[in-house]
C-alpha positions as CSV (number, residue, x, y, z in Angstrom):
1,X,120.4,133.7,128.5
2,X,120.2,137.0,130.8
3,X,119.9,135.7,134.5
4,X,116.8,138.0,135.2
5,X,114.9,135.9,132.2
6,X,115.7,133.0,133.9
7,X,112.3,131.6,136.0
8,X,112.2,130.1,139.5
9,X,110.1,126.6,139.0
10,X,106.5,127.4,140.7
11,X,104.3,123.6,140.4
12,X,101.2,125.7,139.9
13,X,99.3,124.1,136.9
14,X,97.0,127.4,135.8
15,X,97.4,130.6,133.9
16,X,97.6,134.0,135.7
17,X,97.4,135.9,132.0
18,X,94.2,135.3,129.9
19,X,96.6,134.8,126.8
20,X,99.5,133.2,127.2
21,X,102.9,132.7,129.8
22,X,106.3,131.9,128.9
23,X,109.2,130.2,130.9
24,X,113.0,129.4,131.3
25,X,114.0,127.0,133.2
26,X,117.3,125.7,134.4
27,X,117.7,123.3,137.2
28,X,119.7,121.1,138.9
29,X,118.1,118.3,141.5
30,X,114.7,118.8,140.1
31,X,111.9,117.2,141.7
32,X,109.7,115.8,140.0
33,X,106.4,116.7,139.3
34,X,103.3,114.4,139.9
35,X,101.4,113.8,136.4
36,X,98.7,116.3,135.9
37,X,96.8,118.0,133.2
38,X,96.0,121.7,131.9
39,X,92.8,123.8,130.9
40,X,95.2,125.3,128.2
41,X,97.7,124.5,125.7
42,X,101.3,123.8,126.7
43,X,104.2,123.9,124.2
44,X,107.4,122.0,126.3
45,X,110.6,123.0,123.8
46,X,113.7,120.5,125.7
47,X,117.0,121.8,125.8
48,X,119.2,119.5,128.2
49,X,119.4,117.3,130.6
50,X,118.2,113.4,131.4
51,X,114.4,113.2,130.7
52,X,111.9,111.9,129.8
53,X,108.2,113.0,128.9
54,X,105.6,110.3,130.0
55,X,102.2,111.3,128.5
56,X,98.5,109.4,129.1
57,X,100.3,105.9,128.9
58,X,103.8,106.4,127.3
59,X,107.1,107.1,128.2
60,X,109.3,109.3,125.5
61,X,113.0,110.1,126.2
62,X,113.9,113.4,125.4
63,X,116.6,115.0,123.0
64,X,117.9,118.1,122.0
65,X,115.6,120.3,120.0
66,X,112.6,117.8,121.0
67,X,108.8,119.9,121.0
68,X,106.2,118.6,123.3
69,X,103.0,119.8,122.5
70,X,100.1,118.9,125.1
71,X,96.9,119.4,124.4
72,X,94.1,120.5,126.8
73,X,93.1,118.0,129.4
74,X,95.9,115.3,128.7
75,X,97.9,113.6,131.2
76,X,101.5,114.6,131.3
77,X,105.0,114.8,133.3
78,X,108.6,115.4,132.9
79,X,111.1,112.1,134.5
80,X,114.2,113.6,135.7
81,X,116.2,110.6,135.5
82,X,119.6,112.2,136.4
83,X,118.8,115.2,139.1
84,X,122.4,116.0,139.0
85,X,122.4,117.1,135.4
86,X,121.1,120.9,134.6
87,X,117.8,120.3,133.3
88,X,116.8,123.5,130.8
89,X,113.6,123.6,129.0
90,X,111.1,126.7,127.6
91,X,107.5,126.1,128.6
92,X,105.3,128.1,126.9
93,X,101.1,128.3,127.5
94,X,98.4,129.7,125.7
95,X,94.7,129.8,126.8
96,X,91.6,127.9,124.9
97,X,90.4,131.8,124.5
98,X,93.9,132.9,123.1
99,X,94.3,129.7,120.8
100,X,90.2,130.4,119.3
101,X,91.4,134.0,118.2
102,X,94.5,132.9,116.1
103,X,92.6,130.0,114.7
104,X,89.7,132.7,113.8
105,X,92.7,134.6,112.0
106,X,94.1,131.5,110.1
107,X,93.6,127.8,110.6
108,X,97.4,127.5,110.3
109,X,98.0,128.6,113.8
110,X,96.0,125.4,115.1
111,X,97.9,122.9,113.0
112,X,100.2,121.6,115.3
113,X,98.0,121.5,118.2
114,X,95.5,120.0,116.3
115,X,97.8,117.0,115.1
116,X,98.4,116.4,118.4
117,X,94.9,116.3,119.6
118,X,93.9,114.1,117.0
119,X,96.8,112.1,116.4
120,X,98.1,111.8,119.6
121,X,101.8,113.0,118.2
122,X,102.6,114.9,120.8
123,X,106.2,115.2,120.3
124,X,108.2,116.2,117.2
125,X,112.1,116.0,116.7
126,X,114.2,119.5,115.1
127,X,117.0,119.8,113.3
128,X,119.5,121.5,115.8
129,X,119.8,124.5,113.5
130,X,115.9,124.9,113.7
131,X,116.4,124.9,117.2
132,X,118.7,127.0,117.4
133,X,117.0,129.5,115.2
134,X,114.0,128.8,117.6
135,X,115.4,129.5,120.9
136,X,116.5,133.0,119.5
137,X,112.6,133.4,119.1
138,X,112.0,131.7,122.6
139,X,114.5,134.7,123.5
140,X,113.4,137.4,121.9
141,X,109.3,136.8,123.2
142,X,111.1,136.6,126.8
143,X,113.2,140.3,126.5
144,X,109.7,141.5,125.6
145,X,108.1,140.2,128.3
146,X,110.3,141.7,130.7
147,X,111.0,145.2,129.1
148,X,108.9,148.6,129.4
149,X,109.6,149.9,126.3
150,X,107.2,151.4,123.9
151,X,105.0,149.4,121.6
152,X,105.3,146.5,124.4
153,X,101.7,144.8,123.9
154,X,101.9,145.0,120.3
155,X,105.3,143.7,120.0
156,X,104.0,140.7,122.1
157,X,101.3,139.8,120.1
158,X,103.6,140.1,117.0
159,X,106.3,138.0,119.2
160,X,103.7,135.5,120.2
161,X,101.9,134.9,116.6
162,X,105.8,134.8,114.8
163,X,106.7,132.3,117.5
164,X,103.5,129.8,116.9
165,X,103.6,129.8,113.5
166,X,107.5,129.5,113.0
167,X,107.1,126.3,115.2
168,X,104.4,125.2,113.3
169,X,106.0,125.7,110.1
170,X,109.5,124.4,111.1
171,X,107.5,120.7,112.6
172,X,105.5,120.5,109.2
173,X,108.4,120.8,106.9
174,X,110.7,118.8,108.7
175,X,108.1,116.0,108.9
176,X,106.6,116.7,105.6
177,X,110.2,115.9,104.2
178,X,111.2,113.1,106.2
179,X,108.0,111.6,105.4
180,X,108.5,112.3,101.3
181,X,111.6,110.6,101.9
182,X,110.4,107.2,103.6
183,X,107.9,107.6,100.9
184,X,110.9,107.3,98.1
185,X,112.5,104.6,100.2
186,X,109.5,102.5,101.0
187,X,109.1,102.5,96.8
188,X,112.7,101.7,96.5
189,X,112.5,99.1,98.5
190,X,109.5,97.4,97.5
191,X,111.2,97.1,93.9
192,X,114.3,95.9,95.6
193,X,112.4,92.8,97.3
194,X,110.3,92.5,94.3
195,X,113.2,91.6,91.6
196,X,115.4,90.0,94.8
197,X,112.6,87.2,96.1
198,X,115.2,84.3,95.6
199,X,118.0,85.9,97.3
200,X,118.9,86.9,100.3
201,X,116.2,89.0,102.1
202,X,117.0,89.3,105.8
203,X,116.3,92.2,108.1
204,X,119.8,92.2,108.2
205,X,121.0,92.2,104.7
206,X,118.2,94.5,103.8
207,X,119.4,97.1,106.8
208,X,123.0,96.8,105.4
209,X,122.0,98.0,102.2
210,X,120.2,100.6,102.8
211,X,122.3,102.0,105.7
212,X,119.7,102.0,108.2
213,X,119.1,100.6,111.8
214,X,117.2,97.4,111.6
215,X,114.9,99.0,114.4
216,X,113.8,102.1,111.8
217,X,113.4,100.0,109.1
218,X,111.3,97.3,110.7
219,X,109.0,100.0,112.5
220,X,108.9,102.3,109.4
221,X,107.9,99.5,107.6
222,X,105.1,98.5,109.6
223,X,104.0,102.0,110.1
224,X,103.5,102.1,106.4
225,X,102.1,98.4,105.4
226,X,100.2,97.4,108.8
227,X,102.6,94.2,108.4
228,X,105.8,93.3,109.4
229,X,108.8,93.1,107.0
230,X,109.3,89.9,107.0
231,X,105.3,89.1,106.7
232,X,105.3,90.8,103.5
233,X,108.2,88.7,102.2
234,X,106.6,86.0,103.2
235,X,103.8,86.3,101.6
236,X,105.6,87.8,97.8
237,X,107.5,84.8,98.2
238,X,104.2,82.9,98.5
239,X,102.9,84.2,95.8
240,X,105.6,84.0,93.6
241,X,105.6,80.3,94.3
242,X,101.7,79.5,93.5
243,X,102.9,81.0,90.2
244,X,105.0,78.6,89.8
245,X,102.7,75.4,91.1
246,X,99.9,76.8,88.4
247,X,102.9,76.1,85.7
248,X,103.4,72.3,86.9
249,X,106.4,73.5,89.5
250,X,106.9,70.5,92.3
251,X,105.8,72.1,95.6
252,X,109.2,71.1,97.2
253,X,111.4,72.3,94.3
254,X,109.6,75.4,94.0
255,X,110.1,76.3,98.2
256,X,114.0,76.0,98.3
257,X,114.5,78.1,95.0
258,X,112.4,80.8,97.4
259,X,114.5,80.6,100.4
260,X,112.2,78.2,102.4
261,X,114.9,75.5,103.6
262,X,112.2,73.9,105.6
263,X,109.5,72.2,103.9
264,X,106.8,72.3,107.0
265,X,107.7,75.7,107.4
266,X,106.6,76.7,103.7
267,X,103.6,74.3,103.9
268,X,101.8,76.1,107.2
269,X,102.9,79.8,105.3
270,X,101.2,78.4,101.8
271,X,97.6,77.1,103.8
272,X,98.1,80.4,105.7
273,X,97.5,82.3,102.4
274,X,96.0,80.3,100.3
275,X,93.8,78.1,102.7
276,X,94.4,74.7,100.8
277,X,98.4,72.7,100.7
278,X,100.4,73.8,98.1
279,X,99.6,70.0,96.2
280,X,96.2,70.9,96.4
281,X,96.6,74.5,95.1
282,X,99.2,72.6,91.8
283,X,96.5,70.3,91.5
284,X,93.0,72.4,91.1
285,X,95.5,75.3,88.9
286,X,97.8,73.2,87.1
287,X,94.9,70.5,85.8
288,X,92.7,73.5,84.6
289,X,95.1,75.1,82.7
290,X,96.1,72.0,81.2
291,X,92.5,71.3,80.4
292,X,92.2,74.6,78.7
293,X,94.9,74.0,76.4
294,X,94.2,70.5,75.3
């Protein structure tokens, strides 16, 4: 990065240009800023450094290639945890007015900022070789800011649009993928507990096999189903079980071939389901299909 693209940190918090601004940043012993919020759009690409982004209620830590998008009128500030580490980031604003004429062009201009408005997303993860490719970008709208060559307006608005929508399109793919993917291992492993009920199905067993974190798995998971992991066990196992009473299975015999070593334990889980005790449930199934086939 060319020294003279480099910015000086000013804390104002409004727009001098009626379309957009761009910045560099690279500091050491940053202060802080107080939390605050914008009457226009701010894109916050991180680059390096020990941060974190703390938005309305929530605190994010902040990686490499990490995209901050903050919508109008939302509550936001960077946490310089270590002010002895350069801090480098690209902030990037664009006014409401700005923002209503690419929209008017083509809806995919507003996707990202849109997500994040509705969704409250506000920060998406790149590969490093799509940030990479989007710093050169970053870059290349910066030299045009700064230069007096011919064709300067134009090439900003060119620079500008390419900029938004190569964002855009890198955040949607990347998540559109990684989202096909939990998809294919959220089916994967539903057929894996499914056919494995009497086995061993611990967070950690599970984790092991599928070489992930117990944390992704477990939030993933719940992100998905609304339930925990081990809820939904739980309750196949449960289910699997009443299949078994309805067939003349004792209650007790039937637990421990499902993993439930203690009896109480399984009792509570089966009224929790079913709302009557697992003798009960035997009884009313068991004596009607028997009744039936007589």
């Amino acid at each position: 990065m060319q020294k003279s693209y480099q910015s000086s940190f000013d804390s104002r918090q409004y727009m001098l240009s009626e379309d957009f601004e761009i910045f560099y940043y690279s500091d050491i012993n940053f202060r802080s800023v107080p939390a605050h919020t914008h009457s226009y759009f701010e894109f916050y690409i991180f680059m390096e450094g020990d941060v974190a982004m703390e938005i309305e209620d929530r605190t994010y830590d902040l990686s490499f290639g990490d995209i901050v998008v903050v919508p109008v009128g939302i509550s936001h500030r960077a946490i310089v945890r270590s002010p002895e580490k350069p801090y480098r980031r690209f902030v990037f604003w664009i006014s409401q007015k700005y923002f209503e004429r690419l929209t008017a062009e083509s809806p995919d201009y507003g996707w990202l900022i849109q997500r994040a408005a509705k969704s409250g997303k506000y920060i998406s993860r790149l590969a490093e070789s799509d940030c990479h490719t989007l710093q050169a970008k970053l870059i290349r709208l910066l030299e045009e800011v700064h230069t007096d060559r011919f064709g300067k307006n134009t090439m900003l608005i060119l620079a500008v649009n390419e900029l938004i929508l190569s964002l855009t399109r890198r955040v949607y793919e990347t998540e559109e993928t990684r989202r096909s993917g939990e998809e294919d291992l959220l089916s994967s492993l539903i057929s894996y507990i499914g056919t494995h009920l009497e086995e061993d199905l611990s967070l950690d067993s599970i984790a092991s096999r599928y070489y992930l974190s117990k944390y992704y798995l477990s939030h993933m998971f719940k992100k998905q189903f609304g339930i925990s992991l081990h809820q939904y066990i739980v309750k196949k196992r449960i289910q699997s079980i009443a299949e078994l009473l309805a067939a003349g299975e004792n209650a007790s015999t039937a637990s421990v071939r499902f993993g439930f070593q203690d009896y109480s334990v399984f009792y509570r889980a089966f009224i929790k389901e079913y709302g009557i005790s697992p003798n009960e449930y035997r009884n009313i199934h068991y004596l009607k299909a028997s009744r039936k086939n007589a």
